[in-house]
TORVOLUM-963120 format. One line per field, with one value per residue (C-alpha): chain; x negated, y, z negated; residue number from 1; residue in one letter. Coordinates in pm, 1 decimal, m for minus. Layout:
<nodes>
kette = c(A;...) $
X = c(X;...) $
Y = c(Y;...) $
Z = c(Z;...) $
nr = c(NUM;...) $
rest = c(a;...) $
</nodes>
This chain:
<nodes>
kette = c(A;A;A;A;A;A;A;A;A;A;A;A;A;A;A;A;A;A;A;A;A;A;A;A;A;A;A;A;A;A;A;A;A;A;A;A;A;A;A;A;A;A;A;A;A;A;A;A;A;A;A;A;A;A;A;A;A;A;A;A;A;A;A;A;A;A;A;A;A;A;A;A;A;A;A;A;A;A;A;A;A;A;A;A;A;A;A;A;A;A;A;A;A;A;A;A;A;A;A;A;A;A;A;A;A;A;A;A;A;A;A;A;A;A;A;A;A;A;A;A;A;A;A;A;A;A;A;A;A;A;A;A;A;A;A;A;A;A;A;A;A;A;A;A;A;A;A;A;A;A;A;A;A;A;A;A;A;A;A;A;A;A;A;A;A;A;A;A;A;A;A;A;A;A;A;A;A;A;A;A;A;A;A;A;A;A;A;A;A;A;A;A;A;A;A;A;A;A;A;A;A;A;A;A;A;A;A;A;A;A;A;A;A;A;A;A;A;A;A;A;A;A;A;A;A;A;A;A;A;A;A;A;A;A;A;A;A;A;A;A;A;A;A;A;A;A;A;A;A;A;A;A;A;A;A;A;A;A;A;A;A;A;A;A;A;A;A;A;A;A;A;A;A;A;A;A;A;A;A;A;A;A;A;A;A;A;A;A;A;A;A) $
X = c(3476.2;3602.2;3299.6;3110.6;3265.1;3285.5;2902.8;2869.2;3077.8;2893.2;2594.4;2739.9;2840.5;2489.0;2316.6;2538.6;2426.4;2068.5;2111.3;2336.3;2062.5;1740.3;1940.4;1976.6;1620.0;1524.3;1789.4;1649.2;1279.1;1315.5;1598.9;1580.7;1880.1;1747.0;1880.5;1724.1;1772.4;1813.7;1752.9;1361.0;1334.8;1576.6;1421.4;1046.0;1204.6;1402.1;1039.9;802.4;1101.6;1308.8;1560.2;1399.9;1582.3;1970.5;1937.6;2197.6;2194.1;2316.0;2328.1;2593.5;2568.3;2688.3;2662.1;2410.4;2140.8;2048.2;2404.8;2408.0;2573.0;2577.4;2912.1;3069.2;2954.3;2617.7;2539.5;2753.9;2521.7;2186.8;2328.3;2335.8;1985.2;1685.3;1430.2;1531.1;1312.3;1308.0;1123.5;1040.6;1121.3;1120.0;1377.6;1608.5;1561.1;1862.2;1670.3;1479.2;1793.2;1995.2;1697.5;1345.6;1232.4;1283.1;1004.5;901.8;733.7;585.1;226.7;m130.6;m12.9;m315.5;m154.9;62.6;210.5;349.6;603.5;764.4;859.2;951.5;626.1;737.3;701.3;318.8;249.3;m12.5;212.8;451.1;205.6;88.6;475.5;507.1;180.6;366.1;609.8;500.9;170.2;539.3;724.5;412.4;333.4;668.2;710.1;395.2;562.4;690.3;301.2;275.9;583.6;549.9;163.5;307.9;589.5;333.1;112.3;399.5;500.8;151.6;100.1;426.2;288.9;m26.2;143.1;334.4;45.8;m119.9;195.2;251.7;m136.7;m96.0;200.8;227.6;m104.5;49.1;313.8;376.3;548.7;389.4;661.0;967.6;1290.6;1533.7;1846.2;1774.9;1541.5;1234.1;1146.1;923.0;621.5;387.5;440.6;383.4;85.6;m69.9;m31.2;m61.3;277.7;450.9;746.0;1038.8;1315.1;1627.5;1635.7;1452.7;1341.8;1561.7;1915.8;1978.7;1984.3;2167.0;1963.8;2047.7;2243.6;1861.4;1731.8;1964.6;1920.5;1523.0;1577.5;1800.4;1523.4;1274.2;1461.5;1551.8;1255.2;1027.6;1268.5;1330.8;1533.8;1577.0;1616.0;1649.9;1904.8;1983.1;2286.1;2352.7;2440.8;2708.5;2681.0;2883.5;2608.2;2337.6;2640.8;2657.7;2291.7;2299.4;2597.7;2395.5;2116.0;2158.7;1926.0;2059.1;2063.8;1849.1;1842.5;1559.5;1621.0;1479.8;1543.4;1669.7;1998.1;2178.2;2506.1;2689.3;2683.4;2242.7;2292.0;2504.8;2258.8;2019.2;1771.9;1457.2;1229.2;993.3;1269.0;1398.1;1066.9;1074.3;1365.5;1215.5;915.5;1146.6;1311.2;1018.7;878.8;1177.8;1251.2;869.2;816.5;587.3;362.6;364.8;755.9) $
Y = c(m4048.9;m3734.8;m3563.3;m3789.0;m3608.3;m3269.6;m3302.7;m3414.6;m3160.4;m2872.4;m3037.4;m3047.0;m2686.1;m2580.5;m2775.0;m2655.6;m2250.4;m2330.9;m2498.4;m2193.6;m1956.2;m2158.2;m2115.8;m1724.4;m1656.9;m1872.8;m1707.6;m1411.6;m1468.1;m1668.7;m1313.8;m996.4;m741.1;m402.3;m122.4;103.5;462.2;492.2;188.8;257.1;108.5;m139.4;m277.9;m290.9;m459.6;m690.9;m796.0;m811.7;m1012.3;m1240.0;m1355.4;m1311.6;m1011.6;m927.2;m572.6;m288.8;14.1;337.4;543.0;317.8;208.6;469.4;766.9;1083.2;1022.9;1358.0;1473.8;1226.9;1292.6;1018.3;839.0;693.3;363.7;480.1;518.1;153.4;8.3;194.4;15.9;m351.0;m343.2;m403.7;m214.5;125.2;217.8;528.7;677.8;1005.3;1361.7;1545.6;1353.7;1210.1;1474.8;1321.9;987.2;1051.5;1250.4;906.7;737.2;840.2;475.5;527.0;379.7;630.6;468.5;730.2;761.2;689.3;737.9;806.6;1003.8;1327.4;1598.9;1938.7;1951.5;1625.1;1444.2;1138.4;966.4;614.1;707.3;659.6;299.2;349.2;531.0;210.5;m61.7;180.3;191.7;m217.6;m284.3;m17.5;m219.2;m548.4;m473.1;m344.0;m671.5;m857.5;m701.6;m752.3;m1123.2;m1312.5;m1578.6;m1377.4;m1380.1;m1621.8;m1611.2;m1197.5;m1229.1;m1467.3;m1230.0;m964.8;m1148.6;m1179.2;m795.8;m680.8;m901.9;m707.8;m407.4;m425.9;m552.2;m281.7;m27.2;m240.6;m129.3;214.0;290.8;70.0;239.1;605.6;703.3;648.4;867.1;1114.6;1353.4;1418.0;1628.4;1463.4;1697.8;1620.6;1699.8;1648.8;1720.1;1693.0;1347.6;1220.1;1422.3;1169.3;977.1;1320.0;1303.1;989.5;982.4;1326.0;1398.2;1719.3;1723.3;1989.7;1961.5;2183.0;2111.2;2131.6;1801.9;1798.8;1896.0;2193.7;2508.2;2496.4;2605.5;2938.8;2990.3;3149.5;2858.4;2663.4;2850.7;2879.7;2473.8;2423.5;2697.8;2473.4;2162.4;2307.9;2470.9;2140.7;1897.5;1724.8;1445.7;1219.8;1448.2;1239.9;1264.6;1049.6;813.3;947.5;1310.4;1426.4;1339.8;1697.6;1918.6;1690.0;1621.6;1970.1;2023.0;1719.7;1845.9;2223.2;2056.9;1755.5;1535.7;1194.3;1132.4;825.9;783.7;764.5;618.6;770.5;471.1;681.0;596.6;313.9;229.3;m84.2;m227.7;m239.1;m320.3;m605.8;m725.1;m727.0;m462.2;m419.6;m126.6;m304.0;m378.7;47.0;129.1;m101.2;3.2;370.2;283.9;119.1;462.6;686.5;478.1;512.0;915.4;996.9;813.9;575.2;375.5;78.5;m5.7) $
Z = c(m5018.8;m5011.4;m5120.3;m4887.5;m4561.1;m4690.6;m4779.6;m4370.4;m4256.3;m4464.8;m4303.5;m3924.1;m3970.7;m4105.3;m3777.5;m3527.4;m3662.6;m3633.9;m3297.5;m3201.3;m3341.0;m3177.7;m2840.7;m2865.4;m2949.7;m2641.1;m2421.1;m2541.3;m2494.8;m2144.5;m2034.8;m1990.2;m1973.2;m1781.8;m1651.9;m1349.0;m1308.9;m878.9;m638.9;m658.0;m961.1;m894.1;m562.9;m712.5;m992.5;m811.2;m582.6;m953.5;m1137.5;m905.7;m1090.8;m1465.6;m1526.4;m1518.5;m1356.6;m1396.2;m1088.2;m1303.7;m955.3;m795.2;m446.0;m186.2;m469.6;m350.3;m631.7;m654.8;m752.0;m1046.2;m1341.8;m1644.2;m1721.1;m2061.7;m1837.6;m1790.0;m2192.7;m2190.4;m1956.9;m2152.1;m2470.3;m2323.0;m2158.8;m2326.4;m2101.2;m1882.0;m1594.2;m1429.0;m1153.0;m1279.6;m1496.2;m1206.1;m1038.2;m1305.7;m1621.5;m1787.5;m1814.7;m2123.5;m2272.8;m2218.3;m2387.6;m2538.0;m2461.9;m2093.5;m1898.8;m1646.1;m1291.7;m1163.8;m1396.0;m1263.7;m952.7;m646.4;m418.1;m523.0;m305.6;m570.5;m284.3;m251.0;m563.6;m322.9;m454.5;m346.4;43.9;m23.9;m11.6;m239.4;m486.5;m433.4;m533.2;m873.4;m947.2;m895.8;m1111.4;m1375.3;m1362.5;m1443.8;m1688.5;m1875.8;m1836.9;m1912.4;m2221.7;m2379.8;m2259.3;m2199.4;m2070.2;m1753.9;m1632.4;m1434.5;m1227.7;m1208.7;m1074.1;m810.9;m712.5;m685.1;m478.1;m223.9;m248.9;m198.9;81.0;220.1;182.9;312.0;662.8;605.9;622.0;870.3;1115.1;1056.1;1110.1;1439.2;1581.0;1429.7;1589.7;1961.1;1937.3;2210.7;1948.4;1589.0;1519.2;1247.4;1278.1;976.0;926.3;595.3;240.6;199.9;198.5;409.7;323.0;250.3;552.3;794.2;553.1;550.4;977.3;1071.6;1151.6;1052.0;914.5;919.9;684.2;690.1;289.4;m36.0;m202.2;m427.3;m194.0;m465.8;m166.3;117.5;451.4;595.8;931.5;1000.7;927.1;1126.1;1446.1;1390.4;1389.4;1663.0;1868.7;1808.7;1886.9;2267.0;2321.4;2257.8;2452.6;2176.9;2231.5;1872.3;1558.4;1184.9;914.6;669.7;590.4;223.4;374.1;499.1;930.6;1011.7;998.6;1204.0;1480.7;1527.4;1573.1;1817.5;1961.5;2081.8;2156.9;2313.7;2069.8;1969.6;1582.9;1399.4;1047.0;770.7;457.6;140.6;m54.1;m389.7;m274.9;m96.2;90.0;10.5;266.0;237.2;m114.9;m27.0;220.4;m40.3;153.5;m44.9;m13.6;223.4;459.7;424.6;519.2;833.9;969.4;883.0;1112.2;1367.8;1417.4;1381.7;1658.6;1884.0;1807.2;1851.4;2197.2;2011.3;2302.5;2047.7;1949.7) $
nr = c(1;2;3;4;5;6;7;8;9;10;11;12;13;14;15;16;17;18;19;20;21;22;23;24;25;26;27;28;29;30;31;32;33;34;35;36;37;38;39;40;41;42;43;44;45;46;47;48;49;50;51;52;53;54;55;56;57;58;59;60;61;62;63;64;65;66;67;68;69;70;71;72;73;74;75;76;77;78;79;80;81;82;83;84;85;86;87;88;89;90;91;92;93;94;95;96;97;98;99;100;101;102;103;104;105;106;107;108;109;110;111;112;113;114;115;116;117;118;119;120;121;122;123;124;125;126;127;128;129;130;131;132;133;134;135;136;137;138;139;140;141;142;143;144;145;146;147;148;149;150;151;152;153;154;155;156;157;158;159;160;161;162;163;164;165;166;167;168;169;170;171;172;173;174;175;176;177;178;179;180;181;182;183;184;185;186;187;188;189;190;191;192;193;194;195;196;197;198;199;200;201;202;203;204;205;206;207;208;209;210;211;212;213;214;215;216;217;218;219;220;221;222;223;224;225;226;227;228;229;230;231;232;233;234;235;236;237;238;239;240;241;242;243;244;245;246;247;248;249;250;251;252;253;254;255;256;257;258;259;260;261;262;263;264;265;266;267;268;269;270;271;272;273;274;275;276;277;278;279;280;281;282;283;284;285;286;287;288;289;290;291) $
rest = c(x;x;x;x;x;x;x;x;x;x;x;x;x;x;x;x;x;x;x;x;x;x;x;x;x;x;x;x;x;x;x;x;x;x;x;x;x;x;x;x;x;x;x;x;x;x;x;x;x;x;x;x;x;x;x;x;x;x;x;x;x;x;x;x;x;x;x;x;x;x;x;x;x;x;x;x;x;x;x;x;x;x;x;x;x;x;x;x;x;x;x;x;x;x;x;x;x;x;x;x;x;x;x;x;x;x;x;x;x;x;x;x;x;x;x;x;x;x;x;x;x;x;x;x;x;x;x;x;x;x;x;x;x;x;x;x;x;x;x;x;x;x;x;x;x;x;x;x;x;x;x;x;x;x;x;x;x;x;x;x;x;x;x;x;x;x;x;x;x;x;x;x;x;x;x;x;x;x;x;x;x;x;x;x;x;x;x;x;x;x;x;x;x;x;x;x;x;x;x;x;x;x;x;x;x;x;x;x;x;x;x;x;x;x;x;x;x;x;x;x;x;x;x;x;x;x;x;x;x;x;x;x;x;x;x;x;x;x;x;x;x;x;x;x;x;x;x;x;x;x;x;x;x;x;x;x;x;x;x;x;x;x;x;x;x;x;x;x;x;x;x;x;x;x;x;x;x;x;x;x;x;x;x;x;x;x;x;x;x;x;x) $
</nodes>
């Protein structure tokens, strides 16, 4: 009798470790653990996977993404994911030093200006990044297909009514002139609508702008009648009050979408929501006829 239940409970033991073991690999095959570099990655991965993937930001909410330095956490948080995505070399070099199985974004892209690394401004550039993306996720779970080609359907669809209103109301702008208090960011949209755009820094916020460079801006400002200049809300506000201060210009903000407060992330802003509210102000600063 003895033997009889130590025979059942060897036997109990031996079931409960495969069941245990069959529910892993299925966790593991139905769930993905990734990480994202900046909140590019993270919001085109958040519109191609829904809730497929458990995501981790490594540029925390509310940090300048350009002054990023990896943490003890960071290499933590590399070591738990299963796929890192990155936007590109250019802007996050320490990506591929953290990990030489990075997944970089940025490739194949259709549009690309040697000036402004901010490649995601195009909206073109955004939908190569999204199909990146997903033909990734795709090819390392099969099963994802379906649900990822419906998710794109939906962000292409936003997208395209996104182009469909910056073509509509950037043309009918009194002033084709962006002043920002700010890098170089926006390039592709002064592109793509024939706006120009004047930044007081580099792309990628390593030089400060001269007190020439200042005063040629502020010139400019007062002699055009300028009355909205840009900045943006990961900066530091003291230098763009001043500006508005001497010249009289009110302040609205651009978002580059590299970086994020806390208070968007907690709102769960996405990129095609940024790039609204972008439009929404570019309307109002430029004296767009169509608001």
């Amino acid at each position: 009798m003895k033997c009889y239940f130590k025979e059942t409970a060897v036997l109990l033991f031996c079931v409960a470790v495969f069941l245990i073991s069959c529910g892993k690999k299925q966790e593991d095959k139905n769930h993905l653990n990734i990480a994202v570099s900046s909140y590019v990655p993270y919001t085109f991965a958040k519109s191609v996977l829904g809730n497929l993937a458990n995501l981790t930001l490594l540029i925390s909410p509310g940090t300048e993404a350009h002054a990023f330095e990896p943490t003890p956490k960071t290499i933590k948080d590399l070591k738990q994911a299963q796929v890192f995505f990155y936007t590109s070399n250019f802007l996050e070099p320490w990506a591929l030093k953290l990990d030489r199985k990075a997944v970089m974004l940025a490739k194949n892209l259709p549009q690309v200006l040697p000036t402004d690394p901010h490649v995601w401004m195009s909206f073109d550039n955004a939908e190569t990044m999204a199909q990146n993306l997903a033909n990734y996720i795709i090819k390392i779970r099969p099963n994802f297909e379906t649900r990822i080609k419906q998710n794109m359907i939906a962000f292409f669809s936003e997208i395209n009514s996104l182009k469909f209103l910056y073509s509509d109301i950037l043309p009918t702008c009194k002033n084709r002139t962006i002043y920002h208090i700010g890098h170089l960011a926006f390039g592709y949209i002064a592109r793509d609508y024939n706006l120009e755009f004047k930044a007081l820094f580099s792309a990628d916020m390593d030089q400060e702008p001269s007190a020439k460079e200042i005063a040629e801006l502020v010139k400019a400002i007062k002699d055009n009648k300028v009355k909205y200049i840009f900045s943006e809300e990961q900066l530091n506000p003291a230098l763009a009050l001043t500006i508005s201060q001497e010249t009289g210009a009110q302040i609205l903000m651009l978002n580059t979408i590299e970086g994020i407060s806390k208070e968007d992330f907690m709102e769960g802003k996405t990129y095609q929501t940024l790039m609204l509210e972008n439009l929404k102000n570019l309307a109002v600063g430029l004296e767009c006829k169509r608001q």
